[in-house]
Backbone atoms as SQL, in Angstrom:
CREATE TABLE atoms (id INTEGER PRIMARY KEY, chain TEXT, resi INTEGER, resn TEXT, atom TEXT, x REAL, y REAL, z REAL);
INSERT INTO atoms VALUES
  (1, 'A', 1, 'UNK', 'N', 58.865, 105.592, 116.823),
  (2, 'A', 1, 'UNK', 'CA', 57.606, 105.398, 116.114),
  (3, 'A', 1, 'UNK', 'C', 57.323, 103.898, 116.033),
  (4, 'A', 2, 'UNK', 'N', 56.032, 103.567, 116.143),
  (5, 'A', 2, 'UNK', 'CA', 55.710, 102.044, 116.433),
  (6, 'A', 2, 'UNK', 'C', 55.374, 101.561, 115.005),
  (7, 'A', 3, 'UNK', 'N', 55.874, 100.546, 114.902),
  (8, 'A', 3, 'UNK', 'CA', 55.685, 99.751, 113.422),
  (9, 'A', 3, 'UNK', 'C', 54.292, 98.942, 113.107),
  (10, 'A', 4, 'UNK', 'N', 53.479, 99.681, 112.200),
  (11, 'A', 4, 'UNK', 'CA', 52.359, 99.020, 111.664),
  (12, 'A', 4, 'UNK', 'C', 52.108, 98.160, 111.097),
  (13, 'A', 5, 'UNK', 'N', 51.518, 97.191, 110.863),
  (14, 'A', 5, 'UNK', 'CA', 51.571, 95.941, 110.671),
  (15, 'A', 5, 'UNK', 'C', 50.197, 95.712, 109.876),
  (16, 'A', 6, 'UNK', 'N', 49.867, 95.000, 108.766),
  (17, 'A', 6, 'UNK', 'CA', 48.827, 94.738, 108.361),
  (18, 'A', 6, 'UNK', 'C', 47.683, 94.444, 108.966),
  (19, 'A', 7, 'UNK', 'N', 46.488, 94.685, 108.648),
  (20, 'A', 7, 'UNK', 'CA', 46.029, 95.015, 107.423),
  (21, 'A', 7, 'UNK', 'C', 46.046, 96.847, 106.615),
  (22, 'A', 8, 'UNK', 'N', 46.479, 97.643, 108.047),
  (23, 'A', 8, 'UNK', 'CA', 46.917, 99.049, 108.210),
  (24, 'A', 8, 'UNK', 'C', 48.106, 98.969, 107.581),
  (25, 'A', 9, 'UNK', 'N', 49.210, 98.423, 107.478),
  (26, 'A', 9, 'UNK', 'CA', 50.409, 98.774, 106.963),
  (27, 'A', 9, 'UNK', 'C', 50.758, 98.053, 105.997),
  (28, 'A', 10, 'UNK', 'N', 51.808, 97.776, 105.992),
  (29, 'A', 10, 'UNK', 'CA', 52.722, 96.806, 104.641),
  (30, 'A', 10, 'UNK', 'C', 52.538, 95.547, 105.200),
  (31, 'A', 11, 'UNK', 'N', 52.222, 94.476, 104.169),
  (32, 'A', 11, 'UNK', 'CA', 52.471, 93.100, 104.260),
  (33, 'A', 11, 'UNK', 'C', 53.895, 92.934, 104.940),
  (34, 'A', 12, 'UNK', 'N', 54.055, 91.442, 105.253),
  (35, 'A', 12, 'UNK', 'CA', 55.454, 91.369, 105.308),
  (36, 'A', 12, 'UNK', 'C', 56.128, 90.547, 104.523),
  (37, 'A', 13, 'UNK', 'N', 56.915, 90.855, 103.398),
  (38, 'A', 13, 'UNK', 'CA', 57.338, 90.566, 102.544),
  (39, 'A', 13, 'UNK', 'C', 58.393, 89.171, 103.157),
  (40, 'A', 14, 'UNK', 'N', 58.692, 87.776, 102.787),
  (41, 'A', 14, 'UNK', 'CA', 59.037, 86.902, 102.970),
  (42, 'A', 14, 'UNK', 'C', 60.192, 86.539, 101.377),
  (43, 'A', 15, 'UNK', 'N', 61.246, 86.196, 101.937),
  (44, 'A', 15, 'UNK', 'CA', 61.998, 85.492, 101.199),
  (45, 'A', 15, 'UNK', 'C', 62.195, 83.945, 100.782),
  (46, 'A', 16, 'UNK', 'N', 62.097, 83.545, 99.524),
  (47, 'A', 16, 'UNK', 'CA', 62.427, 81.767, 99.806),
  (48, 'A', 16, 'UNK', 'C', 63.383, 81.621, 98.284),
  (49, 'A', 17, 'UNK', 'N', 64.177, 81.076, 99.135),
  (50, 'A', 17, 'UNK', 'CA', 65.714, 80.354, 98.575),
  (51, 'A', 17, 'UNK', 'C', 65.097, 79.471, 97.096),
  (52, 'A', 18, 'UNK', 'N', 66.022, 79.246, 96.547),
  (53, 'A', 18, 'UNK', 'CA', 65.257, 78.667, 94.941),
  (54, 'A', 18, 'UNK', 'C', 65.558, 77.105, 95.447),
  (55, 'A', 19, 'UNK', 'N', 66.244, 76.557, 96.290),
  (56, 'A', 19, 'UNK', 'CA', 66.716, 75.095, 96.852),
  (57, 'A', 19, 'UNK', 'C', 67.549, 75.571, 98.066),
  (58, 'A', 20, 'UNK', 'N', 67.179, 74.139, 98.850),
  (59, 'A', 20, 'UNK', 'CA', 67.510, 74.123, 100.285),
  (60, 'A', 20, 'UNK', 'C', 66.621, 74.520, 101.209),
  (61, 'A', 21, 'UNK', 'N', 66.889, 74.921, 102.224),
  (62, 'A', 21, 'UNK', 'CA', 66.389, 75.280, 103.474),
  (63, 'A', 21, 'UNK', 'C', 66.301, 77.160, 103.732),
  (64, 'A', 22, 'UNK', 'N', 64.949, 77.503, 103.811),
  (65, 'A', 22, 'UNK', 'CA', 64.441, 78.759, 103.966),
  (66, 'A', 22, 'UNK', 'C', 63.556, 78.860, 105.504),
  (67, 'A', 23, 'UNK', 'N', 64.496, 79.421, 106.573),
  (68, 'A', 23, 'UNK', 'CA', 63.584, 79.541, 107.569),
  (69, 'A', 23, 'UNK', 'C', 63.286, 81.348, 107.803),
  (70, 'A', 24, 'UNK', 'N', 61.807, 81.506, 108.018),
  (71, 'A', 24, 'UNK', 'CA', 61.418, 82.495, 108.121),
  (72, 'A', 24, 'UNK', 'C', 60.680, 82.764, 109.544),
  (73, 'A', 25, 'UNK', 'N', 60.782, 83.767, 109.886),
  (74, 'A', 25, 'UNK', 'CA', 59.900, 84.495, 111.283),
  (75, 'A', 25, 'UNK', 'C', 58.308, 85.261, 110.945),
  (76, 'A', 26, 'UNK', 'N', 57.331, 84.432, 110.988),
  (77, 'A', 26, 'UNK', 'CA', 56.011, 85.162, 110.350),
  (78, 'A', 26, 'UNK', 'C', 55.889, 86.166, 112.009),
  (79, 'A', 27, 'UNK', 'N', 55.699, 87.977, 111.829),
  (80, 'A', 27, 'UNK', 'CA', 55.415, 88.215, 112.425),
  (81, 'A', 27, 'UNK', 'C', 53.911, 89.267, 112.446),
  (82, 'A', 28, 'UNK', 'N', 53.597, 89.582, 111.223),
  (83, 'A', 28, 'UNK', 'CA', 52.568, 90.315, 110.800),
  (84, 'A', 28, 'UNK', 'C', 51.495, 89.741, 110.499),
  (85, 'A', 29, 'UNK', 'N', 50.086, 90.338, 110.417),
  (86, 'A', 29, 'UNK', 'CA', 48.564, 89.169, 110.247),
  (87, 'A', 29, 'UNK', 'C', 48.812, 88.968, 108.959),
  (88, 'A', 30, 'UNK', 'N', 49.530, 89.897, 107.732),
  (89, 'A', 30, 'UNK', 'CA', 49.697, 89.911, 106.631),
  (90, 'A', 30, 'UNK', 'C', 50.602, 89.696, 105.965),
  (91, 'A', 31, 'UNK', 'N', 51.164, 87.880, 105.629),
  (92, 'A', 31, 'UNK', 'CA', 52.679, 87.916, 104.676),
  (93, 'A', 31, 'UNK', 'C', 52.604, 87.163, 103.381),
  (94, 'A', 32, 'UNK', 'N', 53.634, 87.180, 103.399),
  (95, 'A', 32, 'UNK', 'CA', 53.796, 86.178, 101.581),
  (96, 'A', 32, 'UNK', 'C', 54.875, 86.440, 101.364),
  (97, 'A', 33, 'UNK', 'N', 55.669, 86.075, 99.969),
  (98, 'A', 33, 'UNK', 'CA', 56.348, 85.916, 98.578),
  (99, 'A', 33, 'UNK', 'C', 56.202, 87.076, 97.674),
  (100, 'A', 34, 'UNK', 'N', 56.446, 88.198, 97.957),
  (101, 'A', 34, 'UNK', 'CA', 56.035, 89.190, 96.833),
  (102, 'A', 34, 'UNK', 'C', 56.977, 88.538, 95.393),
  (103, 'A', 35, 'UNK', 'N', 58.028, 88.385, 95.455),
  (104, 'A', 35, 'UNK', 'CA', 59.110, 88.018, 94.213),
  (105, 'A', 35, 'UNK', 'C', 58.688, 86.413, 94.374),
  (106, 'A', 36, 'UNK', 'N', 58.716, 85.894, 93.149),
  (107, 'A', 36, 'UNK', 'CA', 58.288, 84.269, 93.072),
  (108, 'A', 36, 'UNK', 'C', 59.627, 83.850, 92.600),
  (109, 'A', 37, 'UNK', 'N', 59.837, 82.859, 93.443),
  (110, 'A', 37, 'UNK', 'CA', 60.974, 82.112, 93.423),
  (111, 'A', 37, 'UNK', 'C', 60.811, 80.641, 92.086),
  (112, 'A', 38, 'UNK', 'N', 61.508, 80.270, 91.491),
  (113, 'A', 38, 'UNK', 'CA', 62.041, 79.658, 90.447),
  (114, 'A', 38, 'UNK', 'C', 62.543, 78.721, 91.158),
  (115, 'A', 39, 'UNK', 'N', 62.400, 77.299, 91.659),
  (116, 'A', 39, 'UNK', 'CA', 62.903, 76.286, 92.591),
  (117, 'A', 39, 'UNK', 'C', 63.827, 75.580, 91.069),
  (118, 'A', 40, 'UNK', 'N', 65.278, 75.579, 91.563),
  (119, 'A', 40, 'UNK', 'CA', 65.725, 74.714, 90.714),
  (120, 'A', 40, 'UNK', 'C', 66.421, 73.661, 91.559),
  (121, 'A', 41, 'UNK', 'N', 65.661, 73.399, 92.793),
  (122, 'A', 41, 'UNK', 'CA', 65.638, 71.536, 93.141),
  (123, 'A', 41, 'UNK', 'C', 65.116, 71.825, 94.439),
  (124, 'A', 42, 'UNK', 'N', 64.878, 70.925, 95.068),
  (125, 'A', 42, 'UNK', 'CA', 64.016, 70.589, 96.209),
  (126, 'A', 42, 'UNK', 'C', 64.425, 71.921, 97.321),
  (127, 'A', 43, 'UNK', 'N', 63.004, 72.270, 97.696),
  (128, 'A', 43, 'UNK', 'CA', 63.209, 73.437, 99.030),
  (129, 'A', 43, 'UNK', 'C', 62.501, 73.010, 99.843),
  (130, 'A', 44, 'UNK', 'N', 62.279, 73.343, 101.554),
  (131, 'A', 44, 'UNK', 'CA', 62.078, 73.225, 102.706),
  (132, 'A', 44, 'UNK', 'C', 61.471, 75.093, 103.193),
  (133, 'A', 45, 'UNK', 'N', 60.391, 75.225, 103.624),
  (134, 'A', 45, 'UNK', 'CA', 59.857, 76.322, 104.426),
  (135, 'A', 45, 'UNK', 'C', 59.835, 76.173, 105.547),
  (136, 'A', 46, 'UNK', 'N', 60.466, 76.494, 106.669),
  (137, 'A', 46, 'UNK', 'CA', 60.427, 76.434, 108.092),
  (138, 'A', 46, 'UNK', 'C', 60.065, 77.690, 108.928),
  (139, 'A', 47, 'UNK', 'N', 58.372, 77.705, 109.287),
  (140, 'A', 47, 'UNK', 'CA', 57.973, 78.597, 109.480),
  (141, 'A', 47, 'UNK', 'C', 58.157, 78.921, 111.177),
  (142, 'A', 48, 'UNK', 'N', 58.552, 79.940, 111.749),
  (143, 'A', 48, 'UNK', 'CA', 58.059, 80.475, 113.153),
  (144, 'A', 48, 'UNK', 'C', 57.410, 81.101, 113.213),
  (145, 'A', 49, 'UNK', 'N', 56.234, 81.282, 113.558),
  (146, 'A', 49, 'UNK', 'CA', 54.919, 82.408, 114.391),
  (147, 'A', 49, 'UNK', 'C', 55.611, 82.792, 115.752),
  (148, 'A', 50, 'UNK', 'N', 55.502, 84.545, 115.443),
  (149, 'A', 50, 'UNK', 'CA', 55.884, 85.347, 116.618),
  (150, 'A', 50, 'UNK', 'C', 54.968, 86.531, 116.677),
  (151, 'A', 51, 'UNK', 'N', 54.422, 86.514, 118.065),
  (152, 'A', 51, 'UNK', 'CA', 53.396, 87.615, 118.357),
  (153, 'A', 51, 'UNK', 'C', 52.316, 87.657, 117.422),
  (154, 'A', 52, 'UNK', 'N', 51.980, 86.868, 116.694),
  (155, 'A', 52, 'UNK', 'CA', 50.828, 86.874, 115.600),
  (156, 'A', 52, 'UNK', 'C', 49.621, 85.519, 116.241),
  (157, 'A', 53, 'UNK', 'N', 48.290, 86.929, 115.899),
  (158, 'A', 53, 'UNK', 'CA', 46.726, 86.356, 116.037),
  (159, 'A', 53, 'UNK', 'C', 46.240, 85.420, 114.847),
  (160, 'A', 54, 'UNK', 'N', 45.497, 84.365, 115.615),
  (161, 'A', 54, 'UNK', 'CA', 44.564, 83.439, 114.950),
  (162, 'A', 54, 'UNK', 'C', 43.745, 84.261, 114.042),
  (163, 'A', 55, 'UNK', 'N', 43.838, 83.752, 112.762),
  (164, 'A', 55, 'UNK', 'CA', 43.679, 84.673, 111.664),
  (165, 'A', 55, 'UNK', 'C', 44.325, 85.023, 110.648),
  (166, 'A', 56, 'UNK', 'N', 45.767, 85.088, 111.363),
  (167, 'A', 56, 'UNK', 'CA', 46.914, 85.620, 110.105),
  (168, 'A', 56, 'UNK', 'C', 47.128, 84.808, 108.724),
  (169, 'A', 57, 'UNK', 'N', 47.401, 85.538, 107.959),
  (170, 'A', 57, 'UNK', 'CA', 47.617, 84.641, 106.493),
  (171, 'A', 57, 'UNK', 'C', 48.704, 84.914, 106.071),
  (172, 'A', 58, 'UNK', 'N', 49.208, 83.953, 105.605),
  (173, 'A', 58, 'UNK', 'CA', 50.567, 83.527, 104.628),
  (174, 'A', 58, 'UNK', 'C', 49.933, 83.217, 103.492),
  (175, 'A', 59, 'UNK', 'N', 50.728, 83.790, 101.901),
  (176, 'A', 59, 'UNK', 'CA', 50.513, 83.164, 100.660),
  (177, 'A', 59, 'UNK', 'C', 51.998, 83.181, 100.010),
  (178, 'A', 60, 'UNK', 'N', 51.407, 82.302, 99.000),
  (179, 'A', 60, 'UNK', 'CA', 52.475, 81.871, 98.706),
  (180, 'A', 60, 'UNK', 'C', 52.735, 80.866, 97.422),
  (181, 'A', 61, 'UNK', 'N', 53.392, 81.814, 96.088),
  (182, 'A', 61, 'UNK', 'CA', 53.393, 81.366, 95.526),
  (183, 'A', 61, 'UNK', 'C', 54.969, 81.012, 94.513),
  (184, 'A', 62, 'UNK', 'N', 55.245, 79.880, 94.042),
  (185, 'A', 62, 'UNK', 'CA', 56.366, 79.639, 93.893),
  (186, 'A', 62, 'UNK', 'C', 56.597, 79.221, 92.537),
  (187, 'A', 63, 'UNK', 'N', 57.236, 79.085, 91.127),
  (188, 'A', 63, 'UNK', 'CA', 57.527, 78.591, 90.481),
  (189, 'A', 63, 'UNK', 'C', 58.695, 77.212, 90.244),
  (190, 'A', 64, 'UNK', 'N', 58.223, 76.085, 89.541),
  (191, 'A', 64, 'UNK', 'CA', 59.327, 75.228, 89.336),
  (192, 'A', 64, 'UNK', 'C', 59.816, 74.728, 87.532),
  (193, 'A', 65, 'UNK', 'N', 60.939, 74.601, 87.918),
  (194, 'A', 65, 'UNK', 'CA', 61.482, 73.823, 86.428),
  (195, 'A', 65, 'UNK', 'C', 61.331, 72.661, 85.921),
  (196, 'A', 66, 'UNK', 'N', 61.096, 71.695, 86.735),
  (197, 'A', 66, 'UNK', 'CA', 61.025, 70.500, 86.925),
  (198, 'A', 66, 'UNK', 'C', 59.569, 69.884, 87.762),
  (199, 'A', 67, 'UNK', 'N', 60.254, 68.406, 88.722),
  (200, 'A', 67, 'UNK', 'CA', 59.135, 67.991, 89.696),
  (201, 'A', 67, 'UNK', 'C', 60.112, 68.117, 91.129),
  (202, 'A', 68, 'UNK', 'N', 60.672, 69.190, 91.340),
  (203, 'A', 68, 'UNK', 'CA', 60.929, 69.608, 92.306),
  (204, 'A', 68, 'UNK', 'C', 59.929, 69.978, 93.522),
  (205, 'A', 69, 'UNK', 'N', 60.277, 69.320, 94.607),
  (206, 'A', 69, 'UNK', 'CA', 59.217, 69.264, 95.787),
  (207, 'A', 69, 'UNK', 'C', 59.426, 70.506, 96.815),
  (208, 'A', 70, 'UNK', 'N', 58.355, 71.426, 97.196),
  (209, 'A', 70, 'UNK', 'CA', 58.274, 72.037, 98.392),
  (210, 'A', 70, 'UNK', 'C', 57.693, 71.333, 99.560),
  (211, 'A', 71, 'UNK', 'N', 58.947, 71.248, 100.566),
  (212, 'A', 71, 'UNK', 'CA', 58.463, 70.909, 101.984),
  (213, 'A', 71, 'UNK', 'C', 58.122, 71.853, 102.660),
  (214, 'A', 72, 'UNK', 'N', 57.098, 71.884, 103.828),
  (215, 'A', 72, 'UNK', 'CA', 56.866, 72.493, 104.891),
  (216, 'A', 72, 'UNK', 'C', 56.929, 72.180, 106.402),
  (217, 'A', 73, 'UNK', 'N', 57.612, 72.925, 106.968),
  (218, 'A', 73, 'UNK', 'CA', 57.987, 72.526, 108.128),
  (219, 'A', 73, 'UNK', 'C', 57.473, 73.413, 109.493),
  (220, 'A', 74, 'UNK', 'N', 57.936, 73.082, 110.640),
  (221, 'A', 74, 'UNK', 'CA', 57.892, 74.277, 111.987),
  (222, 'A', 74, 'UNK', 'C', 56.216, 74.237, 111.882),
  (223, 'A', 75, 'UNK', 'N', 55.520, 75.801, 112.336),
  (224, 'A', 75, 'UNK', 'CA', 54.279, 76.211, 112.506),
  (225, 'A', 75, 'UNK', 'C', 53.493, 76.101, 111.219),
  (226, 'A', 76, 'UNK', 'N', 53.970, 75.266, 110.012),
  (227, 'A', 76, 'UNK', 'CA', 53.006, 75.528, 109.140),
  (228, 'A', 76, 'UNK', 'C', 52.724, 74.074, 108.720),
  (229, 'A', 77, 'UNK', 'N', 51.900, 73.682, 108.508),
  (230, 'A', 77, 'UNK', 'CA', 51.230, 71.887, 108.288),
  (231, 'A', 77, 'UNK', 'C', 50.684, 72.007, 107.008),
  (232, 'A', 78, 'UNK', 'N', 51.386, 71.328, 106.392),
  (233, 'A', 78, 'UNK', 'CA', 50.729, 71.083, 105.012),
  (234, 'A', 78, 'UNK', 'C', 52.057, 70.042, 104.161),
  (235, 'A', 79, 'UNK', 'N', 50.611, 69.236, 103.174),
  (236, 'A', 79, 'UNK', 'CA', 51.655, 68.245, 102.474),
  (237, 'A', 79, 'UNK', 'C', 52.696, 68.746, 101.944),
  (238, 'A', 80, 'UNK', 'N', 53.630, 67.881, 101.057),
  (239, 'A', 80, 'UNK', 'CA', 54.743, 68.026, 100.164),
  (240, 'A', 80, 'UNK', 'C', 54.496, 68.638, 98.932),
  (241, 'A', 81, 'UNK', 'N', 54.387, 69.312, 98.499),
  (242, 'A', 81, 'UNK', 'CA', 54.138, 70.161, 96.679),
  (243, 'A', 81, 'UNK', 'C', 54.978, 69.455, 95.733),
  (244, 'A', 82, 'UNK', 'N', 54.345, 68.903, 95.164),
  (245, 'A', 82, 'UNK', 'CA', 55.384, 68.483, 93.689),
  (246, 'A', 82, 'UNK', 'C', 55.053, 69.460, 92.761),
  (247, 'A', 83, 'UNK', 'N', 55.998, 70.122, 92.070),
  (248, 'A', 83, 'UNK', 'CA', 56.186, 70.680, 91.098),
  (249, 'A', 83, 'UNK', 'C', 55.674, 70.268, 89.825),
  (250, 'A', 84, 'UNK', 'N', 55.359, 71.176, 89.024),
  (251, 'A', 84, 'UNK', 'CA', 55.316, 70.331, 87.158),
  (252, 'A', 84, 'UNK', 'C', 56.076, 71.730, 86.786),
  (253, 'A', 85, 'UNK', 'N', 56.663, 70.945, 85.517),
  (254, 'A', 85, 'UNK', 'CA', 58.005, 71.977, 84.580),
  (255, 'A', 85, 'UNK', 'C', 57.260, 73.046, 84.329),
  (256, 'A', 86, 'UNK', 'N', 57.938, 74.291, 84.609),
  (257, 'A', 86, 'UNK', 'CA', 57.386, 75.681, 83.907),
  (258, 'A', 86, 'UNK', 'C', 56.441, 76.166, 84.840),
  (259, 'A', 87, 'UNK', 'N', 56.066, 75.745, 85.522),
  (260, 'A', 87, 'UNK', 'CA', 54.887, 75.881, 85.901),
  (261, 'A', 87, 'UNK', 'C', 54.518, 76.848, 87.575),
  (262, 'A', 88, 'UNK', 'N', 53.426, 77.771, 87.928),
  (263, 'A', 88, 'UNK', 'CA', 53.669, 78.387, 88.885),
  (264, 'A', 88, 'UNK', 'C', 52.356, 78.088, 89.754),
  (265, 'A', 89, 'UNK', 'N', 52.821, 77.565, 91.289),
  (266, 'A', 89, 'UNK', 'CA', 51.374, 76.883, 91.848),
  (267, 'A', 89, 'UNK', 'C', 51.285, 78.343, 93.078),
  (268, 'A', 90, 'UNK', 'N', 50.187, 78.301, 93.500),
  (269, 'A', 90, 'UNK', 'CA', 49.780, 79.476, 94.636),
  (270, 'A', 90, 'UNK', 'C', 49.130, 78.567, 95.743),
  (271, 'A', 91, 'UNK', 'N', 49.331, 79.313, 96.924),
  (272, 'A', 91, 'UNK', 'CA', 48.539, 78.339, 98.128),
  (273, 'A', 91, 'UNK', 'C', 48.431, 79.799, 99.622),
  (274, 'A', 92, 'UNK', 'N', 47.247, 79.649, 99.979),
  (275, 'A', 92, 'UNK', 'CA', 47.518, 80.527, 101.082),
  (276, 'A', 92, 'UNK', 'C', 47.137, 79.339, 102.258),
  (277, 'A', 93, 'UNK', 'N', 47.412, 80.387, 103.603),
  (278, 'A', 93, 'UNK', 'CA', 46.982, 79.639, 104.704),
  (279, 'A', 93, 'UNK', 'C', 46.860, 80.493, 105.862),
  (280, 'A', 94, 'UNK', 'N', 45.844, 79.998, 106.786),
  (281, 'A', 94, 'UNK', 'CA', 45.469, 80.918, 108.248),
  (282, 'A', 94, 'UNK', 'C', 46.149, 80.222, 109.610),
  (283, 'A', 95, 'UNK', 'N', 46.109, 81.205, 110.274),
  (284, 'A', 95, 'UNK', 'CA', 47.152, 80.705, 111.228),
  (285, 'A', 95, 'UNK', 'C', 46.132, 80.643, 112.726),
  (286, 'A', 96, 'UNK', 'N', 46.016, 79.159, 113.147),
  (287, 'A', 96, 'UNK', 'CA', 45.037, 78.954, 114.238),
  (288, 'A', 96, 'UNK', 'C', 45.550, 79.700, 115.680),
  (289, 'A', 97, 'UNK', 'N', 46.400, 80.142, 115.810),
  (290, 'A', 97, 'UNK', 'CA', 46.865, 80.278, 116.979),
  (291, 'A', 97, 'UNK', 'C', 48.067, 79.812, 117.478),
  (292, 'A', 98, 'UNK', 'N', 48.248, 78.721, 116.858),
  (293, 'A', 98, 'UNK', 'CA', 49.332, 77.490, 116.978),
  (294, 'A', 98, 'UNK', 'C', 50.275, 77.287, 115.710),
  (295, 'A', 99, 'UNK', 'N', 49.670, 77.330, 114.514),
  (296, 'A', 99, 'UNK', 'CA', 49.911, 76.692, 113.347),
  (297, 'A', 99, 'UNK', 'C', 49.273, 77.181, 112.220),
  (298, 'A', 100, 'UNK', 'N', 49.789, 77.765, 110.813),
  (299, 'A', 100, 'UNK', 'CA', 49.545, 78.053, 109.818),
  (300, 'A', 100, 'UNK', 'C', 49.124, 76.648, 109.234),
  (301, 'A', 101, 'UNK', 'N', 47.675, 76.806, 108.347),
  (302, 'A', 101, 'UNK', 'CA', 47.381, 75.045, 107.751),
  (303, 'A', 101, 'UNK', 'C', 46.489, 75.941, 106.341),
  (304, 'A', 102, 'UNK', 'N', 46.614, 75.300, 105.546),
  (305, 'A', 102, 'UNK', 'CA', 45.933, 75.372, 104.100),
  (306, 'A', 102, 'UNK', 'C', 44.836, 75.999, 104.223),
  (307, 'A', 103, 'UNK', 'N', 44.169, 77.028, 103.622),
  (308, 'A', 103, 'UNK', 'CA', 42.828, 77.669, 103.498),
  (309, 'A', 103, 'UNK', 'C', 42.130, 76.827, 102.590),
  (310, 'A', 104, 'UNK', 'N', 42.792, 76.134, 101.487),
  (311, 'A', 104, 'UNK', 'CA', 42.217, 75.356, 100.762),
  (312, 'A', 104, 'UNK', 'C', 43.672, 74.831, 100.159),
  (313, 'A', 105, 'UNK', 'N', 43.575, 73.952, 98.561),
  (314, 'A', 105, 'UNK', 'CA', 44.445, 73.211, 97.846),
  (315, 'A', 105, 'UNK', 'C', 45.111, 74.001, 97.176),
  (316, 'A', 106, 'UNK', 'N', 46.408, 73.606, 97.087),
  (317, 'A', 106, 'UNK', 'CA', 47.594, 74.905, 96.228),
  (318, 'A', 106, 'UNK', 'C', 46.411, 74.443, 94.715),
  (319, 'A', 107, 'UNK', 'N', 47.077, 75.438, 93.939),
  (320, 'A', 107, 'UNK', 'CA', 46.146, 75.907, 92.357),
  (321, 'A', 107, 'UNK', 'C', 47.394, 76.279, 91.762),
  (322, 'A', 108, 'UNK', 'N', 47.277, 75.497, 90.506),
  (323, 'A', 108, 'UNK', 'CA', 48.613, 75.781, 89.686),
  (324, 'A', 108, 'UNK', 'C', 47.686, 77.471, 88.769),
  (325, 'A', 109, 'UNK', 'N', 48.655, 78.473, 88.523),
  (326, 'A', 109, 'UNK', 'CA', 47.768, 79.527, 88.102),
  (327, 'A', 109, 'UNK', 'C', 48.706, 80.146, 86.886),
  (328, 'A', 110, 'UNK', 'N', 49.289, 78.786, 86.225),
  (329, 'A', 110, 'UNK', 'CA', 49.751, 79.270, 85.091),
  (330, 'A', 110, 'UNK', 'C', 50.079, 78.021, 84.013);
């Protein structure tokens, strides 16, 4: 049986480490962060695009304790995130063909 893929099927649920280095394989038009991660010190996203159309979206939202920084790396372009204490920021992004880049500015939404 062939595996369905968004916007017909399930998102694809993405994991990210609370610190360090998180590399992920985006392969669906539809992913993210379902569980929000709690950064208790600096993390790195290192994205690969596989078999995925211009169009696809990643979101993504993360909590920090501190001013702990999210980097982004690989297929996805976007600045450094500084953190504020307590606090939980959201950011999506579309993927040109080449490269996942910001739909707009992360939004702290808490």
């Amino acid at each position: 049986m062939a595996t369905i893929k968004a916007p017909f099927g399930e998102s694809q649920n993405i994991t990210i480490a609370a610190t360090g280095a998180t590399a992920v394989t985006i392969t669906n038009h539809d992913s993210g962060n379902q569980t929000i991660p709690t950064l208790t010190g600096n993390a790195t996203l290192t994205v690969t695009a596989t078999g995925v159309l211009a169009g696809a979206l990643l979101s993504l939202r993360i909590k920090t304790t501190a001013t702990e920084t999210f980097t982004f790396a690989g297929a996805i372009i976007a600045p450094v995130v500084t953190g504020v204490a307590g606090k939980t920021w959201s950011q999506s992004f579309v993927f040109n063909g080449t490269n996942f880049y910001p739909a707009g500015a992360k939004i702290q939404v808490d």
